[in-house]
N, C-alpha and C positions, 0 to 999 in steps of 0.2 A: 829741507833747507830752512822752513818757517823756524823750526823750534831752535835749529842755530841761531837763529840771528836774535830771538827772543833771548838765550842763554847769554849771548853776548851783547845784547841790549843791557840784561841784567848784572853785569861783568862789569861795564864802563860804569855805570850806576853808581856800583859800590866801590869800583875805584875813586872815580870822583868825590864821592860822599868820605872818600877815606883821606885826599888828598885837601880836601875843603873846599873843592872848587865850584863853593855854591850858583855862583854867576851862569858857567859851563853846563853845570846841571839843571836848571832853571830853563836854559834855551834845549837842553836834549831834551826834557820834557814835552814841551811848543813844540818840536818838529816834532817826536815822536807822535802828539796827537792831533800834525797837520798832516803826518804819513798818507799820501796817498795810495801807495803803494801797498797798504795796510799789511806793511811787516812782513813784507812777501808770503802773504797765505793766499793760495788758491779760493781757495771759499769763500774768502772776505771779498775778493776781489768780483766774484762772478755773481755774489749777492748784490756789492754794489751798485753793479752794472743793471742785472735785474731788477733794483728796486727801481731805479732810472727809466726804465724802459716800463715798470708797471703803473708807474706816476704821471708818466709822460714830458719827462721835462728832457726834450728834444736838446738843447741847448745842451743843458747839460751832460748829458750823456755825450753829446757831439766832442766835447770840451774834453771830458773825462778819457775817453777812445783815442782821440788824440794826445792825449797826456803818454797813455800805454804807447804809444805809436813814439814818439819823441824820446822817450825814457827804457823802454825796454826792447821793442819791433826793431827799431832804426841800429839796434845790434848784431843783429842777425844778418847771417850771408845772404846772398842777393839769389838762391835759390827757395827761399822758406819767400820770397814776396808773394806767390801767388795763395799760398795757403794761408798769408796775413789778410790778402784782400777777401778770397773765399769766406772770411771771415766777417770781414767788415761788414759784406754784402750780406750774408745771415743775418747777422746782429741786426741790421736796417729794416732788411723784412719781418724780422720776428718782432720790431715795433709795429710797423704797420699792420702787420696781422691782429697783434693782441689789443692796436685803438679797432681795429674792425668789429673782433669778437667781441668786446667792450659795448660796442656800440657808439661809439663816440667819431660821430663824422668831421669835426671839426678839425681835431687833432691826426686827422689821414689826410683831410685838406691841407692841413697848416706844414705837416713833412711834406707834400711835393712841390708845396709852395716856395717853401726856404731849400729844398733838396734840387729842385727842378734844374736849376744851371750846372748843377755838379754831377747830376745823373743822366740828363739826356742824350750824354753822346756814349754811354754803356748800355752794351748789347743784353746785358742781361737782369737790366730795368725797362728796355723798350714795352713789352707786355703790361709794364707793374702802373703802368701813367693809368692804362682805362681801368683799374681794379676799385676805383672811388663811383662809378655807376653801374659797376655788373651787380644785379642782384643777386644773393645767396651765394656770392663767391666761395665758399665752401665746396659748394655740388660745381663747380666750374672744373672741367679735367687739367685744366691749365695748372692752377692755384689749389685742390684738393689737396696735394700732399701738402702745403705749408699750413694748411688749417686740422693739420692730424696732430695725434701725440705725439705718435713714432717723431715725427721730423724732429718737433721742439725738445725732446728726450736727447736726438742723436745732436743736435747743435747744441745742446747745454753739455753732455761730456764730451763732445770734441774739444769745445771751450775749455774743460776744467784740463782735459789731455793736454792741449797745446801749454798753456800756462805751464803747466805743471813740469812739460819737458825743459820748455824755456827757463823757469830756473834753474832746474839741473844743471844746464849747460853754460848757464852766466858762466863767466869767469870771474873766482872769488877770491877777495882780499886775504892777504895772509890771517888776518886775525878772526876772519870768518871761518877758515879753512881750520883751523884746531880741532874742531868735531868730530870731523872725519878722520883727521889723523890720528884723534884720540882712540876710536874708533877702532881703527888698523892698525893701530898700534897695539891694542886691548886680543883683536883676533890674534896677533900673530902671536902674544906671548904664551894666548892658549894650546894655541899650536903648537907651540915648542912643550910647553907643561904637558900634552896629548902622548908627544910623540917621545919626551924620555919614559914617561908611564909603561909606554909599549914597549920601546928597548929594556926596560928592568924586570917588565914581565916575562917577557920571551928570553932571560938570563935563567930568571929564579922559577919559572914555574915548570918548562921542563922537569928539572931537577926533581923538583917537589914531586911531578905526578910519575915518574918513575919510581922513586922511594915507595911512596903512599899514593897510590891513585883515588881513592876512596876519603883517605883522609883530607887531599888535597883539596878535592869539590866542595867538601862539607867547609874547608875553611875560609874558599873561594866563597862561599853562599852566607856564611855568617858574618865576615867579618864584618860587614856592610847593614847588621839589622838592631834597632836599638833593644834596650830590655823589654820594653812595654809588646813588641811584639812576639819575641821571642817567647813570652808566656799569654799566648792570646787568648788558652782554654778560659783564665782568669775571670778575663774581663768580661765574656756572654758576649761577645759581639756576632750574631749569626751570622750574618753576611764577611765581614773579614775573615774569619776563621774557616767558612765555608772556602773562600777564595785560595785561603794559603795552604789547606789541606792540599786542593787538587794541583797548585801550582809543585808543592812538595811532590807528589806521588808524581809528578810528569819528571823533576829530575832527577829521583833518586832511580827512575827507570832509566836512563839516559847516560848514569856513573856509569857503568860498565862497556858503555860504546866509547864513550869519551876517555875513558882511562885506559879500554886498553890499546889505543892507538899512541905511536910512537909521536912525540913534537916532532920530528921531522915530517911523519905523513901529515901531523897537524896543520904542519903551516903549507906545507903541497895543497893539502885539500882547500886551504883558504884564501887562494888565490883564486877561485873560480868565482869567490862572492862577489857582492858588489862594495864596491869600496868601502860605505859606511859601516855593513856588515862586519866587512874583514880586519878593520880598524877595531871594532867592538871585542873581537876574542880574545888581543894580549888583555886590553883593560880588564874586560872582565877575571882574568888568572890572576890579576894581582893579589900577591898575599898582606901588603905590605900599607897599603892606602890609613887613611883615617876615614872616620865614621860617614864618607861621605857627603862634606858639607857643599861640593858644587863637583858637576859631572859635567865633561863637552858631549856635545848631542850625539856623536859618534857611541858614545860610552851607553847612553842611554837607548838607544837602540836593540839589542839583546841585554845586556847587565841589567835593565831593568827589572825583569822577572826576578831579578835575586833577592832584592827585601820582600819580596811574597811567601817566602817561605818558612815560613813565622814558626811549625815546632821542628826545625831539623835537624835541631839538638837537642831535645827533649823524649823523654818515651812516653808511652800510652800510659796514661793513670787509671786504666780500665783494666780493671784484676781478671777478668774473664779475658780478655784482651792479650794482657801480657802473659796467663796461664796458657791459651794455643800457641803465641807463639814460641813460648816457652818447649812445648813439647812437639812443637813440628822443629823444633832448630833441632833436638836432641835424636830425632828420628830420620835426620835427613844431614845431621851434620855442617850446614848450610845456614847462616843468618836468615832470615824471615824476609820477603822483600817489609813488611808493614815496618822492622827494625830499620831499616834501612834510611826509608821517610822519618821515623820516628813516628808513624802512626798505625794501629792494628790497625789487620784488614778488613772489619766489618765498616771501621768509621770509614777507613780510605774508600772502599764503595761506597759508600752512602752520599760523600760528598763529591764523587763522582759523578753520580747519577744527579743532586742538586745543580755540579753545574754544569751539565750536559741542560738539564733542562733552560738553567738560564742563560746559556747560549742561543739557544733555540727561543727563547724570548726577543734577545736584543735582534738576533737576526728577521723576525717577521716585520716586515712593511705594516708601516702605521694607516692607521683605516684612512678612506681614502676621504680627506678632504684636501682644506684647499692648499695646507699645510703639510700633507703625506704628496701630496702632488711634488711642490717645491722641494720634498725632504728626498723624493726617487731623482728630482733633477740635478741636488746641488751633492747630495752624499754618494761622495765615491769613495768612503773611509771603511778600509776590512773594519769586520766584528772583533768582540773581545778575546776571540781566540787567534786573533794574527796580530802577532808581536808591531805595534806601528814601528814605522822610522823615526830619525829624532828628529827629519825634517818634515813628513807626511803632512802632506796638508792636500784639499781636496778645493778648488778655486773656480768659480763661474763670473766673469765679468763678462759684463755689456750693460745697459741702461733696461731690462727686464724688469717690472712690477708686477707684483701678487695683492688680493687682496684677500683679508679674512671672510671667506665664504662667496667670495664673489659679490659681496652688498654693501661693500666699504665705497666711500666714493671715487669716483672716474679719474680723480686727478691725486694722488696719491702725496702727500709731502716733500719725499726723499724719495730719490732714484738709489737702487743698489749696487754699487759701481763692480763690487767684489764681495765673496765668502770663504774665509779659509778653515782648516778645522788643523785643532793642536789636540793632537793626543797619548800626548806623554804620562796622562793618570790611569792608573787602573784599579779607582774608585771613586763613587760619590765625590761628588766637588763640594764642599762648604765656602768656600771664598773664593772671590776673584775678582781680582783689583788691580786698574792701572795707576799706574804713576802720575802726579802733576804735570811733569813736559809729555806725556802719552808715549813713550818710547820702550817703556818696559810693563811686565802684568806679572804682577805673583798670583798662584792662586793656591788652595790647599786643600787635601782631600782628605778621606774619611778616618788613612792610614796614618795620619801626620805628615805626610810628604810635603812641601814645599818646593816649586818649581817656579823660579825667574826667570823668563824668557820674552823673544823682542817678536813681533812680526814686520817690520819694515825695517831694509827692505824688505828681507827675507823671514821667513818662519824658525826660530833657532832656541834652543832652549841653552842659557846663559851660566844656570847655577841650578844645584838641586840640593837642598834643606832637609835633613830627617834629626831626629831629635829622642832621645832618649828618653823622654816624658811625652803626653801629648799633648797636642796645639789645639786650641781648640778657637783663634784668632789671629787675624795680623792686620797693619793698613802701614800704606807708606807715609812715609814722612816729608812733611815739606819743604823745610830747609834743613840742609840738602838733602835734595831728591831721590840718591843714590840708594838712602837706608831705609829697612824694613823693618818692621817691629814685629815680632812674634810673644802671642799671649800662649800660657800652657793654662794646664791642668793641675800644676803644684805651687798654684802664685807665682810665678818668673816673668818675668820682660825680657825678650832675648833682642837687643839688638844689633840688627846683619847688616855689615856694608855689602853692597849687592857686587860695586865694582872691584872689590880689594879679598870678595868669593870671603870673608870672615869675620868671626862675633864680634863687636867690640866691648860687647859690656852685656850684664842677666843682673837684671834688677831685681830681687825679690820684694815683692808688693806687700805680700798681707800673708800670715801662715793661718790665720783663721781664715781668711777667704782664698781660698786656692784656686780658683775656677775663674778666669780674664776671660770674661765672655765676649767684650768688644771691646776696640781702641778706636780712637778721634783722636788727632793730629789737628795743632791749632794753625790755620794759613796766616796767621801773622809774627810765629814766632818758632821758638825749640818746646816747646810745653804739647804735653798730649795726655788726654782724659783715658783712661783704664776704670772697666767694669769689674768689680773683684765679687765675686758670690762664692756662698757656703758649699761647702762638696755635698757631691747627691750622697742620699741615705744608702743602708748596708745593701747589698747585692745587688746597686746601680751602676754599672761602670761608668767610668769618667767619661768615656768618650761617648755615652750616649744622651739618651732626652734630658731637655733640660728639665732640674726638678719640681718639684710640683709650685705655688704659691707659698703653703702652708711649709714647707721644709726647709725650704730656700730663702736666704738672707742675703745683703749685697752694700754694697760700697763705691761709690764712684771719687775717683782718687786724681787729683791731677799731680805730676810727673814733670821732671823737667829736664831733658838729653843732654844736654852740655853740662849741667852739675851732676845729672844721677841721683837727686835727691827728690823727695816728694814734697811738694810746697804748700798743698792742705787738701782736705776732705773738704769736695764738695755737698755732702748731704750725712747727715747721719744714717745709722745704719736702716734700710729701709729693708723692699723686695728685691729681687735681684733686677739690675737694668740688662736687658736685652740689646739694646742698640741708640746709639747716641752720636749727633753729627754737627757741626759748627756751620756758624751763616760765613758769609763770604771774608768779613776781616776779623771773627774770631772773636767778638765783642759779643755773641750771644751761644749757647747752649741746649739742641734739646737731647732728651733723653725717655726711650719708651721703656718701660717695666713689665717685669712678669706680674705686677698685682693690673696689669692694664692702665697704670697711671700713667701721662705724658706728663712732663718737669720742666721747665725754662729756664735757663740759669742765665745771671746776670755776670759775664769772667772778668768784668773790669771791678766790680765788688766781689768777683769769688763767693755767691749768696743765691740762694733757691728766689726767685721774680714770681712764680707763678706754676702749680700744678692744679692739673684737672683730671675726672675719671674721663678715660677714653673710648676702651674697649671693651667686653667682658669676657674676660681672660686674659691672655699677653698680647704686650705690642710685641710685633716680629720687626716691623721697619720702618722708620721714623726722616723724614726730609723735610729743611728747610725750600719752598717755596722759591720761585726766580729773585721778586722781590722783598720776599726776607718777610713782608706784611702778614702771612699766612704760614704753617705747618701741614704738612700730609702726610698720615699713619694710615698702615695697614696693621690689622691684628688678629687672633684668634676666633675671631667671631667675624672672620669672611670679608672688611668692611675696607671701603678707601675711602678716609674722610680728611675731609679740609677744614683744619683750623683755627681761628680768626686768634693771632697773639696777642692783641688789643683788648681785647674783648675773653677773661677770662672762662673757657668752658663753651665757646659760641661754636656752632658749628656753621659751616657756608654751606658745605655740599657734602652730602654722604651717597656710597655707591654700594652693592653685595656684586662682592667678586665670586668666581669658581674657587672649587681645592685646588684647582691646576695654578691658579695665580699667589694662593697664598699659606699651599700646607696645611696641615702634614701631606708632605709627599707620597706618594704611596707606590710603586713598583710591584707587580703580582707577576705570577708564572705558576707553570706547571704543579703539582702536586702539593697544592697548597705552599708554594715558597712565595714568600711576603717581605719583601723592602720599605722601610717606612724610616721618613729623617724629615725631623723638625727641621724647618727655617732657621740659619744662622745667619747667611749674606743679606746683601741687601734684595731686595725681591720686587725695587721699583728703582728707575732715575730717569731724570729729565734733562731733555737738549741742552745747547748751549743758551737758549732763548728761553726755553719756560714753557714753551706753548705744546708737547709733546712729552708723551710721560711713554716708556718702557716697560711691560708687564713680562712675568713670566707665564708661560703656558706649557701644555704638554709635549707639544711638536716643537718650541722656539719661540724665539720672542716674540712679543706683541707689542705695536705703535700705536697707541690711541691719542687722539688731541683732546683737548680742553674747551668744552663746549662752548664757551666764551669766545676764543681766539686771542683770550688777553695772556702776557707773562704773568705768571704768578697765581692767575687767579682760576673755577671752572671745577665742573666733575668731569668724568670721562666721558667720550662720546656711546652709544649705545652698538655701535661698532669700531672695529679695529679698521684706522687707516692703512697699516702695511704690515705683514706677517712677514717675520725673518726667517720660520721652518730651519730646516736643517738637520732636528735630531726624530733619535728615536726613541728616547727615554724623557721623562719630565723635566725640565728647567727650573733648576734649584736656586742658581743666584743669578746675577747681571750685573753688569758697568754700563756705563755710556761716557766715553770720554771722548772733548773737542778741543785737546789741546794740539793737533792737528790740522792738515789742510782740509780734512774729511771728517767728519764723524764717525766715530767708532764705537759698536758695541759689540759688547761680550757677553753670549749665553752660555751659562755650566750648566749639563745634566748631572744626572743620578749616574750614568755609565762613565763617567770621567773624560766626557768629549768638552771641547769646549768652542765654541765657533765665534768667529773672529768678523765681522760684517761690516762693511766700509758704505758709509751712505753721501751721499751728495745734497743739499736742503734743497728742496723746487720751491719758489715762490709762487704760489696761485693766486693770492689775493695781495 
């Protein structure tokens, strides 16, 4: 409900501002930032209360309580009064308790002094009057439980619970209510788009697999895969190529069950499935679709497996290969099953037996710390060998904390309210990125796929993206929200309406620089910065490491979405940039480089301000600071350093991270098989506040604060505040987005999992 009302805060704004109703505007401003209500966010709300109560300003708090109580409680049916007072009475005690633990006798005197006439005729403050001379009320049996965690954990998400339903259930203004309708309006036309799909498949594919059964699969499985993968011998990619063999060999073995059953028993047999399954088999028949530029999560469910099978129209270019089965056809009369796949049978074993073994990778439990603990608790998500759902997701709420190794401190920052797991990819994640209002997350994996998808309410994948070239970037855009940007591998800018499922425009950038390593989107405007670098040298594919220093040349370009025109080079041609990010109104620039230089640019002169060496080797990821005062890179040489933009070249704080936080990634298995991916995503971000930075690790993410406790400013602490766990492969990138009631972050693995973790902020101090 918060981001509605936000949308349509921002809606009357720009009415206003369009109408000239400077006056009107002027006072929306005033109220909006005398809101107490703070915009109906859950979290703004239960913070401000908290800070109230860790300040001690009884008054206020008393004021504030009562404000909720007159403005939102006093709407409620007159069965919810006792769980408002249950509440009250919490909130009361859990001040008293915390001036106790404090230490601070005054302010325990001073609440029963001003509370005294209003509580002493309630039964269940009679006890609480002698709690100001029991010593070590703690160890008192009476009072032990209010001076535990547990308690203060279970009364802060009851809190954030109750709020949270109680807006739900306002009743909302027509012009607040559009969201939702938009919404339900957006589902159901999918659904109709879903369900003629199915009616024309179950017309034409019949048909088709009677004619040609053999023909029909193969055209069922192509039509759907771009060029780039279709010749994937090309490219060297071991691991893709490894994956698409054996998904081939699984259905060219399968043609023959499937073809020779009549569509009538077809569709007898697919009533037994479960719904999403049984929806998925006209979709996938279809002969007729286009390249797949957005799938409903139904469709995604089995169709998925079909762009995996990358030679299935290709034969073996292995002359020994094609000579057996050359003379086992002629001796047997019978196609080769290896023809069949489109691969001879030495390779099809081979990459058989590859990924039998890395199955048997993803499937073994990660060594047992404190993060393989939490990963057996929260992951109930099959291995890569079971097809997920398009809704599968795997969920553990309650107010439960972990700490990294058991030595992080007692009081953790964030409680974890939830974790969910989306795994629509089946591979390697390089990006994964939520939207500005936090409603939507694109991420992209190894294969080029592109998947838009929402988790709140529900887990639901929106749109699916695949591309004839490949991607090797994307970030959303901030006005409007809706569009995505996609960088390839041949200089293009693809830009996707997310809600309207199509392109609107492919910018070609640079034909010398073909490679959009990264994009930045400016939050003050239509303008976004694009990395354009030189293609890797002869026998590198495009979609792998990025090229060396010496080889690699690059250009950073800004771009502008409403004209489609490019409005200047920011720098001459230098090393290639890595990764580049804007301060909060888009008035400043940084950008990290493969030669390890970090760059400052100045976007209201469009002029380099300031570069300095950073790293040695490349920057991988590069953030503006809370207060904008300072920069924090991570790079090739292990390092988290903070630093000072004032002060050209100054460093504040430097830290040595693990491989596991900053790449190359590394993936091993069996018989010598070896997965290794440079850094593309982001590999750090920080709260809504500053005071908390998100690493990547082996098992899931990592919380560390900022040894200062200041925004903006700090190294890390020499432990992890709270481990998010959850995977079983390395974490390649991350988000942290709070344009929500909750905090939200996003950890991608290597295995194409990607977990979804909802936190609540605790104030301790």
């Amino acid at each position: 409900m918060s981001s509605a009302v936000e949308r349509t805060d921002e809606l009357v704004r720009e009415y206003l501002t369009y109408r000239g109703f400077s006056s009107a505007l002027r006072h929306l401003d005033t109220e909006i930032k005398a809101d107490r209500e703070r915009g109906l966010r859950v979290d703004r709300i239960v913070e401000q209360l908290l800070q109230l109560v860790l300040t001690f300003d009884l008054s206020a708090l008393r004021d504030y309580w009562g404000h909720l109580e007159r403005r939102l409680f006093s709407r409620l049916q007159e069965g919810y009064a006792p769980a408002v007072a249950k509440l009250t009475t919490s909130l009361y005690r859990y001040y008293v308790v915390n001036a106790i633990q404090k230490g601070n006798q005054e302010r325990t005197q001073e609440f029963f002094q001003r509370m005294g006439a209003e509580l002493q005729g309630a039964a269940e403050w009679r006890d609480w009057f002698a709690l100001p001379f029991i010593f070590a009320p703690e160890q008192n049996p009476t009072f032990a439980l209010y001076f535990s965690r547990q308690w203060t954990d279970t009364f802060l998400v009851s809190l954030h619970n109750f709020l949270s339903a109680l807006f739900q259930c306002m009743p909302q203004p027509a012009l607040l209510s559009f969201d939702a309708e938009l919404q339900h309006t957006t589902m159901l036309a999918e659904e109709n788009q879903q369900l003629r799909q199915m009616l024309f498949a179950q017309q034409s594919s019949g048909r088709a697999a009677v004619l040609d059964p053999q023909g029909a699969m193969e055209s069922r499985v192509q039509h759907k895969l771009p060029p780039y993968v279709q010749h994937m011998d090309r490219l060297g990619d071991s691991e893709l190529d490894l994956i698409s063999s054996q998904r081939a060999a699984s259905l060219a073995s399968g043609v023959s069950s499937v073809a020779a059953a009549s569509p009538s028993s077809r569709n007898f047999f697919s009533t037994f499935l479960p719904q999403a399954k049984r929806s998925s088999i006209p979709a996938r028949n279809s002969q007729h679709g286009p390249a797949s530029s957005s799938s409903s999560p139904n469709q995604s469910s089995l169709g998925r497996k079909e762009p995996c099978t990358a030679n299935q129209g290709t034969k073996s270019k292995d002359p020994a290969s094609v000579k057996d089965s050359k003379s086992t056809s002629s001796a047997n009369q019978q196609p080769a099953p290896s023809d069949q796949a489109g691969q001879s049978y030495p390779r099809q074993r081979r990459h058989q037996d590859h990924e039998k073994e890395r199955k048997e990778l993803f499937s073994k439990p990660p060594p047992l710390t404190a993060d393989a603990g939490e990963a057996d608790a929260v992951d109930s998500a099959p291995c890569d060998d079971t097809p997920p759902d398009s809704s599968s997701s795997s969920t553990t709420r309650g107010a439960g904390l972990e700490t990294e190794g058991g030595g992080a401190s007692s009081e953790p920052p964030f409680i974890k309210l939830s974790q969910e797991e989306y795994s629509e990819h089946h591979s390697s994640i390089m990006h994964c990125r939520v939207d500005v209002s936090g409603r939507r997350v694109a991420s992209l994996d190894v294969d080029g796929v592109v998947k838009v998808w929402s988790f709140n309410p529900i887990m639901q994948t929106k749109a699916t993206i695949m591309s004839k070239f490949p991607l090797l970037s994307l970030e959303w855009a901030s006005k409007p929200d809706r569009l995505l940007l996609l960088g390839s591998a041949v200089g293009t800018v693809r830009l996707y309406d997310t809600e309207a499922k199509k392109n609107l425009y492919e910018m070609t950038i640079d034909d010398t620089h073909p490679r959009i390593l990264s994009l930045a989107c400016s939050p003050s405007g239509s303008s976004f910065v694009c990395s354009a670098a030189t293609a890797a040298s002869a026998g590198v594919p495009a979609t792998g490491p990025r090229p060396s220093v010496s080889t690699a040349t690059g250009r950073l370009l800004l771009w502008d979405t409403k004209t489609v025109k490019q409005q200047l080079s920011l720098d001459s041609e230098t090393a290639a940039i890595n990764c580049s990010s804007f301060n909060h109104n888009g008035n400043l620039l940084v950008s990290g480089g493969a030669d390890g230089v970090i760059r400052l640019f100045d976007m209201q002169r469009c002029e380099s301000a300031m570069s300095w060496k950073a790293h040695d080797g490349e920057v991988y990821s590069v953030e503006f600071s809370y207060d904008e005062n300072t920069v924090y890179s991570v790079g090739e040489d292990r390092k988290f350093v903070q630093w000072n933009i004032h002060r050209c070249g100054v460093k504040q704080s430097e830290q040595q991270l693990s491989q596991d936080a900053t790449g190359p990634f590394v993936l091993s298995g069996y018989s010598g098989y070896k997965q290794v991916q440079v850094p593309r995503g982001r590999l750090f971000a920080f709260d809504s506040e500053g005071r908390h930075v998100l690493t990547c690790s082996a098992h899931g993410g990592l919380i560390y604060k900022l040894t200062n406790g200041e925004a903006g400013g700090g190294a890390l602490e020499e432990q992890a505040s709270l481990s998010l766990g959850g995977h079983r492969s390395p974490v390649v990138t991350l988000d942290w987005s709070s344009a929500l009631d909750c905090g939200t972050c996003l950890t991608a693995s290597m295995d194409g999992r990607i977990r979804v973790s909802t936190l609540l902020a605790h104030k301790s101090d």
